[in-house]
N, C-alpha and C positions, 0 to 999 in steps of 0.2 A: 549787438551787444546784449539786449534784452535777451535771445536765444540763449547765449551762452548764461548768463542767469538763471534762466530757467531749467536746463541742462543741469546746471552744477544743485542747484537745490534740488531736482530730484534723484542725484546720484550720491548726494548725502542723508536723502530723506530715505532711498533704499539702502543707504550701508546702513543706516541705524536701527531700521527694522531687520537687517541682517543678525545685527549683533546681539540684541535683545535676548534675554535667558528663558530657555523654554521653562513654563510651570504646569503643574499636576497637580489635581490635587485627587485625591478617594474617597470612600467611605467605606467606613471597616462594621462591621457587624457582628457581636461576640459577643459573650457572657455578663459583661459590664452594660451593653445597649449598645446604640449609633456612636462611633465620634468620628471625625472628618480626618481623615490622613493628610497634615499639609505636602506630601511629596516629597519631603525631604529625609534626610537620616540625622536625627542628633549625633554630633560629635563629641557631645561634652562627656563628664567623667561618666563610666560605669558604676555600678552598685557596689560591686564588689573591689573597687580600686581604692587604696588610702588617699586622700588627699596630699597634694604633693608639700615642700616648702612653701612655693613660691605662692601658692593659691590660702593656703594658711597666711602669709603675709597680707596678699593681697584681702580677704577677710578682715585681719585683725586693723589696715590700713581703714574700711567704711566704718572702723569703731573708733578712730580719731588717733592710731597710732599714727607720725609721721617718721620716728627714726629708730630703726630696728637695731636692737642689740645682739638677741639668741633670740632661736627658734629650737625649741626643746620637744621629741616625742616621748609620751609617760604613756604608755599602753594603748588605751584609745583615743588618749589626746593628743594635743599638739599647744605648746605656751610659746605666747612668743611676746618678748619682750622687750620693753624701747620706751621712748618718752611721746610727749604728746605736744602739739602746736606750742604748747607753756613751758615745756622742760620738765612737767613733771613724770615719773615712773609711772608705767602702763605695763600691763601683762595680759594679754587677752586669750581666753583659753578656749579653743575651737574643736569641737568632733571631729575628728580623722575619717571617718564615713561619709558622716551627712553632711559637713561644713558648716554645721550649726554654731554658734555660739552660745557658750556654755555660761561664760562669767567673766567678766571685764574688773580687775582687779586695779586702785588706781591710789 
C-alpha cells in the first residue's frame, strides 16, 4: 500500500513539473541603458490604436461611474455618461490615445 503511495506522489510530482511554464527572461542594451526583457510580449493596446468603447467604460467605471447611459466620441475624446453609486449624473471624459482622464464632470 505504502509503494503505491509513493508511486502515485511521484507521478503527480513529475506531471506538475511537466506542466509548469517555461520563463525567459534578457537583457536588452540600447540608447536608453540596461533594462531586463521580462520574456514576454505586451499584448495590450498599441500607440497608435484609439481606445475602444468598452475600455473607455471600463475607465470611466475606476472614476465611480456604475450605470452607463452614452458613450460619445468628440475628436480625441471619448464622454461617457451615466450615474454614480447615488444616482447622480456623471460624465467622465477620457483620451482616446492614452486612456487618460481628462475631467470628471458631476
Amino acid at each position: 500500500m505504502r509503494t503505491k503511495t509513493i508511486v502515485a506522489g511521484l507521478m503527480l510530482t513529475a506531471g506538475l513539473g511537466l506542466a509548469a511554464p517555461a520563463s525567459a527572461q534578457g537583457v536588452q542594451i540600447g540608447p536608453g541603458g540596461v533594462r531586463v526583457d521580462p520574456g514576454y510580449r505586451d499584448r495590450g493596446r498599441r500607440d497608435d490604436v484609439d481606445l475602444s468603447r468598452g475600455d473607455a467604460v471600463r475607465i470611466a467605471r475606476r472614476q465611480g461611474l456604475v450605470d452607463v447611459d452614452n458613450v460619445d466620441r468628440r475628436g480625441p475624446r471619448i464622454l461617457v455618461r451615466g450615474s454614480d453609486r447615488r444616482g447622480d449624473d456623471i460624465t467622465v471624459v477620457v483620451d482616446s490615445r492614452s486612456g487618460d482622464v481628462i475631467d470628471v464632470r458631476r
